[in-house]
KEVO-721871 format. One record per residue (C-alpha): x, y, z; residue in one letter; residue number from 0. Coordinates in Angstrom, 2 decimals. Example, Ala and Ser with C-alpha at 12.3 -4.5 7.8 and 13.67 -1.06 7.14 Angstrom:
% residues 2
12.30,-4.50,7.80,A,0
13.67,-1.06,7.14,S,1
END
This chain:
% residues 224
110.61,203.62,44.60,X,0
113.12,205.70,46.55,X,1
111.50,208.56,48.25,X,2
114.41,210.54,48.62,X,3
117.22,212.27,45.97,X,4
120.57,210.92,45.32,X,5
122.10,214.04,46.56,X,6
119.61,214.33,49.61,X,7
120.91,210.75,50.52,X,8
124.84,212.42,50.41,X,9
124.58,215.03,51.90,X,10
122.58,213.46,54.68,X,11
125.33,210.99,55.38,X,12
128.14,213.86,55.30,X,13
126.09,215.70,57.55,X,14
125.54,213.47,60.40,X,15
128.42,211.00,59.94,X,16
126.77,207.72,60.96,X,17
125.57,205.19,59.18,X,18
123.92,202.61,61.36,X,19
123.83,198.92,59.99,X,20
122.20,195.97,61.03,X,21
119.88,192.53,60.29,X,22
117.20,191.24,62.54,X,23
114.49,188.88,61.08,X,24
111.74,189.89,63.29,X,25
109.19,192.92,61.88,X,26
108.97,194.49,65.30,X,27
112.45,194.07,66.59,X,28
113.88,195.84,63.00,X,29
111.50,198.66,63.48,X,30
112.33,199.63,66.95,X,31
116.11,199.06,66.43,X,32
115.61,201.96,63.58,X,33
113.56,204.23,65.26,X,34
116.14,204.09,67.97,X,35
119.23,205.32,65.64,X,36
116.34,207.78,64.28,X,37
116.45,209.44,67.55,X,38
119.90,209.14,68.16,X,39
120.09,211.46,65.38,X,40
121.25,208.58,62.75,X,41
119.11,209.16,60.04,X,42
120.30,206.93,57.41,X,43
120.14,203.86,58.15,X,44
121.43,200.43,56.02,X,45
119.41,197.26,56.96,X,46
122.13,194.39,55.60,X,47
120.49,191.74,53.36,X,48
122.20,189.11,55.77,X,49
118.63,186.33,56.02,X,50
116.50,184.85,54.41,X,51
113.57,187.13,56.00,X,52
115.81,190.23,54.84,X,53
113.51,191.63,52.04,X,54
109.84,191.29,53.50,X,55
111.46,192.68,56.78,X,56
112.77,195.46,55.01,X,57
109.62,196.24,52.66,X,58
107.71,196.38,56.16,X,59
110.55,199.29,57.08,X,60
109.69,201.17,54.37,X,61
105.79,201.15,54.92,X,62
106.12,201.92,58.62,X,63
108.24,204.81,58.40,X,64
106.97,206.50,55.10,X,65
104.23,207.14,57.81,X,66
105.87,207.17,61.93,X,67
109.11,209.12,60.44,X,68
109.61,210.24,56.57,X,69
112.61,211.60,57.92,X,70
114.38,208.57,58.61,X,71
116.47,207.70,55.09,X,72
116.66,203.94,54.68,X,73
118.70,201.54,52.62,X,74
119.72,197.97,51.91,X,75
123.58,196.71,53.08,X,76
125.84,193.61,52.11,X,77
124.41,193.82,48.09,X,78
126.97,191.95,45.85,X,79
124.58,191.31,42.43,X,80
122.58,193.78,40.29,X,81
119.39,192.03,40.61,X,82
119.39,191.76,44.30,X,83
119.48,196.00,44.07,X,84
116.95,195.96,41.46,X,85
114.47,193.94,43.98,X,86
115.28,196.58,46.91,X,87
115.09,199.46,44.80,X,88
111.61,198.44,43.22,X,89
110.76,198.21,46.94,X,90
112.01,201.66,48.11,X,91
115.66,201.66,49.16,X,92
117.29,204.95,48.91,X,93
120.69,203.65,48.90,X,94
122.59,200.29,47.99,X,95
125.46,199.36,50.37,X,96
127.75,196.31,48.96,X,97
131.06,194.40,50.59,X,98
132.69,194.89,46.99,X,99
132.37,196.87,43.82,X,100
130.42,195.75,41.30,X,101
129.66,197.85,37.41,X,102
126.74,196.53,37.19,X,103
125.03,198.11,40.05,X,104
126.92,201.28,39.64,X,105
125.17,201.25,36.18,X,106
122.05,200.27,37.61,X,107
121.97,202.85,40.32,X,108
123.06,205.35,38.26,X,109
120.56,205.05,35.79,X,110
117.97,205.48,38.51,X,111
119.80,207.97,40.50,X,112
120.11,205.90,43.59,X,113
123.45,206.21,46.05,X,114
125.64,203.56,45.76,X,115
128.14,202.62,48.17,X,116
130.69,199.84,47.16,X,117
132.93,198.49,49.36,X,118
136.76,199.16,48.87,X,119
140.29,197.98,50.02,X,120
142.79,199.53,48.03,X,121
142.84,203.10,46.30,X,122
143.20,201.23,43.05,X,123
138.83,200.01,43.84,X,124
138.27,203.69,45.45,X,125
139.70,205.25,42.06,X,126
137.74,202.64,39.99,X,127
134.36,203.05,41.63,X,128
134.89,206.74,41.45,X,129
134.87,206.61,37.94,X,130
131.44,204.91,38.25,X,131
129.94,207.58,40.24,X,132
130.31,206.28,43.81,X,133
130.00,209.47,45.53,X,134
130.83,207.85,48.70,X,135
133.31,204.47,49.02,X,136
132.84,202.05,51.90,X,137
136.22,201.39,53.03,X,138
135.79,197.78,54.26,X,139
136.77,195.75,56.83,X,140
138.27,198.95,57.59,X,141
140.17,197.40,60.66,X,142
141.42,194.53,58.17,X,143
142.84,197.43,55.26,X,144
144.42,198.96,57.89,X,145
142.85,200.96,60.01,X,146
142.68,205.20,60.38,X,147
146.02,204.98,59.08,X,148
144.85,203.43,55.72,X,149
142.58,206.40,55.40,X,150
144.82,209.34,55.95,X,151
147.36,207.50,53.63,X,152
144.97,207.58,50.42,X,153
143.44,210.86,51.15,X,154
147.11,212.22,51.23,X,155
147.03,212.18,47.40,X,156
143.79,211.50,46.88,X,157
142.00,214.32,49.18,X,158
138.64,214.41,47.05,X,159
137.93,211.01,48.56,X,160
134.64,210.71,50.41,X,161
135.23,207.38,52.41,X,162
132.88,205.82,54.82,X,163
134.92,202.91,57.14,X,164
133.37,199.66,58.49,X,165
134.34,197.10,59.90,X,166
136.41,197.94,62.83,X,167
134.87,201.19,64.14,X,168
134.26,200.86,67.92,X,169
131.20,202.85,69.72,X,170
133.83,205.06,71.66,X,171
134.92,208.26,71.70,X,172
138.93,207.50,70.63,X,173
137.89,204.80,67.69,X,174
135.39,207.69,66.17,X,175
137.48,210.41,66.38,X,176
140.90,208.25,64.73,X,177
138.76,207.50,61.92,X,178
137.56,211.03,60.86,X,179
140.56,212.81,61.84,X,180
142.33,210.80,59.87,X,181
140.08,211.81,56.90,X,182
137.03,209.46,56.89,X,183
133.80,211.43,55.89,X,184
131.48,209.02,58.16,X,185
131.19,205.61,59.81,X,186
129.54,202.53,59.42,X,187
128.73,200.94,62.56,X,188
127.02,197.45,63.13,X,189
127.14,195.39,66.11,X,190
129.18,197.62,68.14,X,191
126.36,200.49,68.18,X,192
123.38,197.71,68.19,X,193
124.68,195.29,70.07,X,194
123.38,191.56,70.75,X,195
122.99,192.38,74.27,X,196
121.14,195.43,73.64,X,197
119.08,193.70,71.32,X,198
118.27,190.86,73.68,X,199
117.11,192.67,76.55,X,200
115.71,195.50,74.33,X,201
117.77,198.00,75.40,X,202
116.25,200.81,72.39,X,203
117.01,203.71,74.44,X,204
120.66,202.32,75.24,X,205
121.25,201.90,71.76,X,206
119.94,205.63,71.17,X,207
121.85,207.71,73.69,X,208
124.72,205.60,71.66,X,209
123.91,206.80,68.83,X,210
123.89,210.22,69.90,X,211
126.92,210.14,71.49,X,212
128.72,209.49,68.40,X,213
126.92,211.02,66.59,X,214
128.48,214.34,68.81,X,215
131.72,212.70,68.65,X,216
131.74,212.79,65.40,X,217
130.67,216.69,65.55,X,218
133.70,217.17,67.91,X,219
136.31,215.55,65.89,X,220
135.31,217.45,62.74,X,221
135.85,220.68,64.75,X,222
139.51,220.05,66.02,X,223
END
């Protein structure tokens, strides 16, 4: 059971900006690679359900940190069926993250007041899953859609929009900043924050002064 409140969850990614993302099979490597966004300041964090290990890796997540950090907000990523979120909700995600919109587990999230975040390309799905209660749309591959300049084009009629790009969001200062200046309410970032080399020579401070740093760019572009 989710341990945190639909709106807690929202307001917790508007906040900081930064959604971390990522899969690893291995217990020990998933835990570290989240406590490290946890002290970047990246608090909510989406493991993808990208293996075949995904699940009992992720209920382990949930036991650790209801007891190292309850402050750390997880969820579950890359969701595309309603009975795949049923399993990680029973288990304790506090959000559900999918590539694509699907009714059903707006329905199902609804009726248990979890966030969901469906993935969107065109304002036509944004509108849609809007209707469905997505609070927050994953614009994705945001690089593929079009870029910052898809953004600030839908939010130019549309400026209610809460949209969260990934897929095409670099771990610099000048990708970070395009994206919420031109209207983007956070990020999603996978391998470019927590990247393979990183992971491979365990590099979980690296991948936490990364974190902070855009999680402060994000701070700075919000304030020009």
């Amino acid at each position: 059971m989710a341990r945190f409140m639909r709106l807690e969850v929202v307001n917790t990614v508007l906040d900081i900006g930064l959604v971390p993302l990522f899969y690893n099979a291995d217990v020990e490597t998933s835990v570290e690679l989240a406590s490290a966004c946890g002290r970047g300041g990246a608090k909510v964090i989406e493991f993808t359900n990208r293996g075949e290990l995904a699940y009992p890796v992720f209920t382990e997540l949930v036991k650790h940190f209801a007891k190292a950090d309850p402050t750390l907000i997880l969820g579950v990523g890359s969701i595309i069926d309603a009975p795949t979120a049923a399993l990680y909700m029973a288990s304790g995600a506090n959000f559900i993250v999918g590539p694509s919109f699907n009714p059903e587990i707006a329905r199902l999230c609804n009726r248990r007041k979890i966030l969901y975040m469906p993935g969107c390309a065109t304002e036509t799905e944004i509108s849609t899953a809007e209707e469905y209660g997505a609070e927050i749309c994953k614009i994705f591959p945001g690089e593929t859609v079009g870029g910052p300049a898809f953004v600030k084009g839908v939010m130019a009629p549309c400026p209610w929009h809460r949209l969260m790009p990934t897929g095409g969001v670099d771990a610099t200062e000048s990708s970070v900043s395009a994206w919420i200046k031109a209207g983007a309410a956070a990020v999603g970032m996978g391998s470019k924050l927590i990247t393979a080399q990183a992971v491979k020579d365990k590099d979980y401070d690296g991948i936490a002064r990364k974190a902070s740093e855009c999680v402060e760019w994000i701070r700075k572009a919000r304030a020009k």
